[in-house]
C-alpha positions in Angstrom: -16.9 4.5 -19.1 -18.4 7.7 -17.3 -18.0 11.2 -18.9 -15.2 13.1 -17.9 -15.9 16.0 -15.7 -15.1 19.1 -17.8 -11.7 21.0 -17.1 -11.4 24.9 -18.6 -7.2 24.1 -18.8 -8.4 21.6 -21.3 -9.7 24.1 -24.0 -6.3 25.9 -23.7 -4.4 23.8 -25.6 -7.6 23.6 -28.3 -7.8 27.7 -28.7 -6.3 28.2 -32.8 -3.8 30.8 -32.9 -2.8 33.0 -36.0 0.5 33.5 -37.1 1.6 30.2 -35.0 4.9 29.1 -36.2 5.9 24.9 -36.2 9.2 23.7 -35.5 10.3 20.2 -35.8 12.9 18.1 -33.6 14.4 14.8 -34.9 17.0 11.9 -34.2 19.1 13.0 -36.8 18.4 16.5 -37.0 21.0 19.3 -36.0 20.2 22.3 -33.7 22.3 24.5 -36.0 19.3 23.7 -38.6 16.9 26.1 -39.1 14.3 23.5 -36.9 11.8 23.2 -40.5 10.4 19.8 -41.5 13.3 19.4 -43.9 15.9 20.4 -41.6 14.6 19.4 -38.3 16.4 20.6 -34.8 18.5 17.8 -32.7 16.8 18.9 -29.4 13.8 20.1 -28.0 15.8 22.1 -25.2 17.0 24.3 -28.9 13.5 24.1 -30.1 12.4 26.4 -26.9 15.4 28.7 -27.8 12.7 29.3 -31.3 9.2 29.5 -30.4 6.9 31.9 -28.9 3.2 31.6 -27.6 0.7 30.0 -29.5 3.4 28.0 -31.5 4.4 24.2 -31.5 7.1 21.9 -31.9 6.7 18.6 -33.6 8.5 15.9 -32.2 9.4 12.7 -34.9 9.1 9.4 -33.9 12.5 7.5 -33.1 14.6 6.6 -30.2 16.6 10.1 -28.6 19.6 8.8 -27.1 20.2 11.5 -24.4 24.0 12.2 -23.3 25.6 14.1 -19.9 26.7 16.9 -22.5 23.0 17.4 -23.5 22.3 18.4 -19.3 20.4 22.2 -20.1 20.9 23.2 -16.4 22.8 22.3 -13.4 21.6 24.2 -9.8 23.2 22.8 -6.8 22.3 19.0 -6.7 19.6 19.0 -9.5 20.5 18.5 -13.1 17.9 18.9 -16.0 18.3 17.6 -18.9 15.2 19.4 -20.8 14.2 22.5 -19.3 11.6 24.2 -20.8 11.2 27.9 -18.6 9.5 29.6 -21.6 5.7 30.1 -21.1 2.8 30.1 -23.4 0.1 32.5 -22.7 -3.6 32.3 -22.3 -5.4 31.5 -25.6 -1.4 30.7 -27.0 0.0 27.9 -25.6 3.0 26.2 -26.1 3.2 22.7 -27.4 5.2 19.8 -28.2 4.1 17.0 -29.5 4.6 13.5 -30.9 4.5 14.1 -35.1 1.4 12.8 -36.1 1.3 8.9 -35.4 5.0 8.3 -34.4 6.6 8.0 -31.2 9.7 9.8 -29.9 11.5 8.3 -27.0 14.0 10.0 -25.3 16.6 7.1 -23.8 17.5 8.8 -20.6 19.9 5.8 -19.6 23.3 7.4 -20.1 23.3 10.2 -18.2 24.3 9.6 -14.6 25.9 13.0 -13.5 27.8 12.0 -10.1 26.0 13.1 -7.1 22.6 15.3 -8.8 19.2 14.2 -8.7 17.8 14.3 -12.3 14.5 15.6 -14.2 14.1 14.6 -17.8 12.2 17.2 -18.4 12.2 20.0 -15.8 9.1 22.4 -16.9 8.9 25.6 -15.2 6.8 27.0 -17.7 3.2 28.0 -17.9 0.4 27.4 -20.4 2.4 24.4 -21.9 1.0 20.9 -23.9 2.9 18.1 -23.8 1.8 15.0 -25.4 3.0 11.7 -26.8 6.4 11.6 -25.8 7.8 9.1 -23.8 11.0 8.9 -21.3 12.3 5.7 -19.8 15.6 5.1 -18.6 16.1 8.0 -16.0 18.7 7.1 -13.3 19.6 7.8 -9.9 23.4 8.4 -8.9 22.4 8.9 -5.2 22.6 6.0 -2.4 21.6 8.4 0.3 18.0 9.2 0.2 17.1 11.2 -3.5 14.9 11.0 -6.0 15.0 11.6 -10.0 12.2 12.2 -12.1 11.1 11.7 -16.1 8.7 14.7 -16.1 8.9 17.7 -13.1 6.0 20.1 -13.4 6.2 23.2 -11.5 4.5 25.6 -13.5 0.3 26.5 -14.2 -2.3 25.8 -17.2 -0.1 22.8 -18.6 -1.3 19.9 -19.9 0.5 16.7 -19.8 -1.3 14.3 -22.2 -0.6 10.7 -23.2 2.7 10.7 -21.7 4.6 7.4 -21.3 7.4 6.5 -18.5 8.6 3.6 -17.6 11.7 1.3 -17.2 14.2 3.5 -15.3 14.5 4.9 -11.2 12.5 7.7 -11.6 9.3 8.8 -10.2 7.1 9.4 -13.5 5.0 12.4 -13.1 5.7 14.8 -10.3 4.6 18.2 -9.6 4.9 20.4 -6.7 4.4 24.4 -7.5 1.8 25.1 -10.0 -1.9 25.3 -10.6 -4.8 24.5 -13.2 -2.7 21.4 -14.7 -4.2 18.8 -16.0 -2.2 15.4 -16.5 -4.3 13.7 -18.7 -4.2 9.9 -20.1 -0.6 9.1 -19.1 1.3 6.0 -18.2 3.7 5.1 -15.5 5.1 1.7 -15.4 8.0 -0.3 -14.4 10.0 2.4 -12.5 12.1 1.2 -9.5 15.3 2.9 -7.9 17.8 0.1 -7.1 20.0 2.6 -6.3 19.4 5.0 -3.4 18.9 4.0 0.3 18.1 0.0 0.7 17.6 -0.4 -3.0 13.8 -1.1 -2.7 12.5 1.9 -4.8 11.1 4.0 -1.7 11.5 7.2 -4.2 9.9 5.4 -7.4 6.2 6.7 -7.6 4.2 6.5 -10.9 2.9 9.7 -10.4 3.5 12.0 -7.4 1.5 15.5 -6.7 2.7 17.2 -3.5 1.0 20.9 -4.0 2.6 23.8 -2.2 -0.1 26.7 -0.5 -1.8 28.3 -3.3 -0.8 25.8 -5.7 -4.9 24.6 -6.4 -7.2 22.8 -9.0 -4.6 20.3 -10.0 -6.6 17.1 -11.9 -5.0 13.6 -12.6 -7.7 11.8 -15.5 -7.5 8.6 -17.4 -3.5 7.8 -16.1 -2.4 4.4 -15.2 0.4 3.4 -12.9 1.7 -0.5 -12.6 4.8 -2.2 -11.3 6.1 0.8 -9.8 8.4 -0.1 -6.7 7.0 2.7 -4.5 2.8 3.9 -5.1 0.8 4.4 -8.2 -0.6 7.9 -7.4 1.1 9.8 -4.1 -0.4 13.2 -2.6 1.7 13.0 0.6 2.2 16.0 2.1 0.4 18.4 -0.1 -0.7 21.8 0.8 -3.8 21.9 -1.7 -6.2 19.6 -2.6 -5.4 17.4 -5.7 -8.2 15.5 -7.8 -7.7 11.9 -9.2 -10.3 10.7 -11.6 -10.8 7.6 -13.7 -7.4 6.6 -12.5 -6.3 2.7 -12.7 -3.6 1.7 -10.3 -2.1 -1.8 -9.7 0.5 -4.1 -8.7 2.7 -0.9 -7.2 5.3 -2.1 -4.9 6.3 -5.3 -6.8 8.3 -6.2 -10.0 6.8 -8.1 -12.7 7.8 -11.6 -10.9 6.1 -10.7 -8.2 9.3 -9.8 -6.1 7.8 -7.2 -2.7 9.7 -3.6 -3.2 8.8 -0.9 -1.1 5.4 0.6 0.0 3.0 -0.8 -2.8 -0.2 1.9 -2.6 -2.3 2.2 -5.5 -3.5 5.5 -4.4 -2.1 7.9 -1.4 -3.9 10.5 -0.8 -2.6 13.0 1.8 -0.4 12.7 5.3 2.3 14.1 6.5 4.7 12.2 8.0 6.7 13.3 10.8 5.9 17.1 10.9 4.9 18.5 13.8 1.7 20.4 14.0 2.1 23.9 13.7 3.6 22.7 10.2 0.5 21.6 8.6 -1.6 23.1 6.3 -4.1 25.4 7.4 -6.9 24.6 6.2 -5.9 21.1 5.7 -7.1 19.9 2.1 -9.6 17.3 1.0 -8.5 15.5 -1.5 -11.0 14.1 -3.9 -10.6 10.4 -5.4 -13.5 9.2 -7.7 -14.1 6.7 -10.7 -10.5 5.0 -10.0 -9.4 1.5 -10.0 -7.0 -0.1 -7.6 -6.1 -3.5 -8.2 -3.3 -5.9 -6.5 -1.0 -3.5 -4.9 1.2 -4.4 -2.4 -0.7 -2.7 0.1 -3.6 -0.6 0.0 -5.2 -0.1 -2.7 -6.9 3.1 -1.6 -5.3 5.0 1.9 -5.7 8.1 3.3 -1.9 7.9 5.0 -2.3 9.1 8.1 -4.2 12.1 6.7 -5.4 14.2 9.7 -8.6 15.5 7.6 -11.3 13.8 5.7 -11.1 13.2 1.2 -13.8 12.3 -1.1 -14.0 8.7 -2.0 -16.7 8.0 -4.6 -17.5 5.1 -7.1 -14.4 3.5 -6.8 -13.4 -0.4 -6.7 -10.3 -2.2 -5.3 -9.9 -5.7 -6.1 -7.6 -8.1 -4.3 -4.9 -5.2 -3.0 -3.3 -6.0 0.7 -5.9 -4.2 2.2 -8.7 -2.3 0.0 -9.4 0.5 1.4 -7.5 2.0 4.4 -8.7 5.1 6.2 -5.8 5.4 8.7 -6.2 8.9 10.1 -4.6 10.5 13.2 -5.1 13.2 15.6 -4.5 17.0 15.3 -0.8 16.5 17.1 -0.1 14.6 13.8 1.7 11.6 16.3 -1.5 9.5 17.5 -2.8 7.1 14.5 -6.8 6.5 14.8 -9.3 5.6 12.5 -10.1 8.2 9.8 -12.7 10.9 10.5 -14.7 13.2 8.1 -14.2 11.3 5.0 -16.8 11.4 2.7 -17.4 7.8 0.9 -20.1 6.7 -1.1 -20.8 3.9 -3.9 -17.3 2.3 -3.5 -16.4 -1.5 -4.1 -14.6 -3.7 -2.3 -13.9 -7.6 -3.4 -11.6 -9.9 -2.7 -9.3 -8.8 0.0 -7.6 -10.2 3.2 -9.0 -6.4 4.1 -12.2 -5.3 2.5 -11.7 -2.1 4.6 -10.0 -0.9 7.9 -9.6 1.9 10.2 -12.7 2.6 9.3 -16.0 3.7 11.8 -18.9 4.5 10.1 -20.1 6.8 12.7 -17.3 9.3 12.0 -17.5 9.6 8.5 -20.0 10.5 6.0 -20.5 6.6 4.3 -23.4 5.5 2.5 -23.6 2.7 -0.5 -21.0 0.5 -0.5 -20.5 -2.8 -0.4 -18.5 -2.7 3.3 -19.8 -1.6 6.9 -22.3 -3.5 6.5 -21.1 -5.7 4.0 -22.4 -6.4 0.9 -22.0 -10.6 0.1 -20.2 -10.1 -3.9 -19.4 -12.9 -5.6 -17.6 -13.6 -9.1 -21.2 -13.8 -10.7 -21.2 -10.3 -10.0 -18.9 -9.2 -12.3 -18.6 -9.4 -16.4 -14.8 -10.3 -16.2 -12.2 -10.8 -13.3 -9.5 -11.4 -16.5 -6.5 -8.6 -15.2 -4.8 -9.1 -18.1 -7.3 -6.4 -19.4 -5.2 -3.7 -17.5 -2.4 -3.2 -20.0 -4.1 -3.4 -23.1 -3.2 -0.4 -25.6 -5.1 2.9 -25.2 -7.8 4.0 -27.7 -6.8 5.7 -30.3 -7.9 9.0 -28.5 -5.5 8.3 -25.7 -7.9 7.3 -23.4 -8.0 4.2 -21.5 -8.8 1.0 -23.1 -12.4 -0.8 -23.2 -12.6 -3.5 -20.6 -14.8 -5.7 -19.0 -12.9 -6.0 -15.6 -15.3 -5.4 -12.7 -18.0 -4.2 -14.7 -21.5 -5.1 -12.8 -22.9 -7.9 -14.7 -26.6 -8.4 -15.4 -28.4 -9.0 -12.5 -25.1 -8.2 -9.6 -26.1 -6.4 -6.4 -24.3 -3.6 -7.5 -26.6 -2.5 -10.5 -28.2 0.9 -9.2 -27.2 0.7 -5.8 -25.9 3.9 -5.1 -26.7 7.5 -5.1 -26.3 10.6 -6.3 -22.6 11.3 -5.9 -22.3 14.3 -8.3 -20.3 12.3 -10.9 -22.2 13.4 -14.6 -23.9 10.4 -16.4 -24.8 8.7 -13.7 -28.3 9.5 -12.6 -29.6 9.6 -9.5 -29.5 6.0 -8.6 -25.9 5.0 -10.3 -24.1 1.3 -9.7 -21.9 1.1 -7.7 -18.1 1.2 -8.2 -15.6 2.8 -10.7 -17.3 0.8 -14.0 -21.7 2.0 -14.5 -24.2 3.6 -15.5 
């Protein structure tokens, strides 16, 4: 596994404080408590009512059966369940956390509030760590097109670490306004809304980052999306350039028998859809996908959507997805689709595909060391393990993606020092190719 590029929003949340205060939220706790260990709050919307910058909130393990009562704020159509507006500050964040080794899981499965879209947790905050909680069960009360969400970011210098959601309609992860966050080591899985439009989970991303202008240096690291009825990781529409690194994404846009939902991406990255042109982003941004893994997706396992400008595509692998790379671009009058110009895409892999790689011409891009265009012949013998069952095994203890073996170069494969320099740390001058080497 490669070194992680280093972030400065991840020393925040390392910075000691003095004078920090600790509150603690449990199951059977009571928010007219004083929130100590021995007499724990009920909520962690009361447990932002206590603390300041630089102090924390420890969360105990246990299942948090959310109710409609428990809804913090209601504006217009959007409900929130959790909404934590207080910031940290610089040097003093904010955090809540899982308590030590247990797991708190807030049950979001009875609150339907007619006609609202709803956010778990609704953070509007800045300089905020969140880490080991988990949400599943988030529903949407909307047939007409809508979209409900476990964890809504929309503030700066958060960090949203080992984070599980799963099982419910929502999109996971999604974040719009904001900058500096770092969503690190999270899982998305299992999220499909039966519910609104035809019922195929259009609205259901694993994670979704659709930056507004100014809103810049946004990182996804180490999170895995799977089963999710829409895409793994979706940057449609964004304003700002968003980073995804040693990301793993697969069978998006079917259920676990294999049943087709809706789009099925492993990773999106840009587009706009139907806007017209004086509506786009000037400049447009380059999104920058490196070290990820995209295997059977619906669809594509990596696509560039439509996007009108070039991304960064380095040391990546796709593996059996609809198509493996797609690099669908279109014109400057954001109407007329054409192969993607301006891309930059080195040392990726491609194996196993009815489409190793399309809308794709060389020519127009800046494409060098991989294993399409021309393409490389890979076989099985190339690889330590084609065993998928590797992709859901626990995380380390650390939080960060498990040890596998999956398309890992084997001694003696083609791709063993066949690329170059791509500016990824610890991997020499003459690295192998894909998301898995030296």
């Amino acid at each position: 596994m490669r070194k992680p590029l280093l972030f400065s929003a991840c020393l925040m949340g390392l910075i000691g404080t003095t004078n920090a205060a600790e509150f603690f939220v449990a199951p059977a706790g009571d928010d007219a408590q004083p929130g100590t260990e021995a007499k724990p709050f009920a909520t962690v919307q009361r447990a932002q009512q206590a603390v300041a910058p630089g102090d924390s909130v420890s969360i105990r393990g246990g299942t948090y059966r959310l109710t409609e009562a428990q809804i913090a704020k209601k504006k217009s159509i959007f409900a929130a369940i959790t909404c934590l507006d207080k910031s940290g500050a610089p040097g003093k964040p904010i955090t809540y956390r899982a308590y030590r080794d247990e797991q708190p899981v807030f049950d979001c499965s009875a609150v339907k509030p007619a006609g609202m879209r709803v956010s778990a947790f609704a953070i509007t905050g800045s300089w905020l760590h969140l880490q080991g909680l988990e949400v599943t069960g988030v529903q949407v009360t909307i047939k007409t097109h809508t979209q409900s969400i476990c964890f809504e970011n929309n503030g700066s210098h958060n960090i949203y670490e080992r984070l599980a959601m799963h099982d419910g309609q929502a999109i996971g992860l999604y974040s719009v306004r904001g900058s500096s966050n770092l969503f690190l080591n999270c899982d998305a899985w299992s999220n499909h809304d039966c519910t609104s439009e035809d019922g195929k989970g259009g609205n259901a991303d694993g994670f979704g980052c659709h930056p507004t202008k100014g809103s810049m240096g946004n990182v996804f690291r180490g999170c895995r999306a799977w089963y999710n009825s829409d895409d793994g990781f979706d940057c449609i529409g964004a304003a700002e350039g968003v980073t995804l690194e040693n990301c793993w994404a697969f069978y998006n846009g079917l259920d676990a028998a294999g049943a087709k939902l809706a789009d099925g991406n492993g990773f999106k990255a840009g587009g706009y859809g139907s806007r017209k042109p004086g509506e786009l982003p000037v400049p447009l941004p380059r999104h920058v996908i490196r070290g990820c893994l995209a295997v059977g997706n619906r669809a594509s396992g990596f696509y560039a959507n439509h996007h009108p400008g070039g991304c960064d595509w380095f040391n990546n692998t796709a593996f059996r997805n609809g198509i493996n790379f797609n690099f669908l671009g279109r014109l400057a009058d954001n109407l007329t689709d054409v192969p993607g110009s301006g891309h930059r895409i080195r040392n990726n892999v491609s194996f196993r595909s009815r489409g190793l790689v399309t809308s794709f011409k060389p020519e127009q891009n800046e494409a060098d060391h991989n294993t399409f265009a021309p393409e490389m012949k890979l076989a099985d013998r190339d690889f330590v393990s084609l065993d998928e069952k590797q992709l859901t095994l626990p995380r380390q203890a650390n939080g960060d993606l498990p040890v596998i073996t999956l398309l890992h170069p084997a001694a003696g494969s083609a791709l063993l020092g066949a690329g170059v320099d791509a500016g990824l740390p610890g991997r020499g001058p003459k690295p192998d190719l894909g998301a898995f080497g030296r």
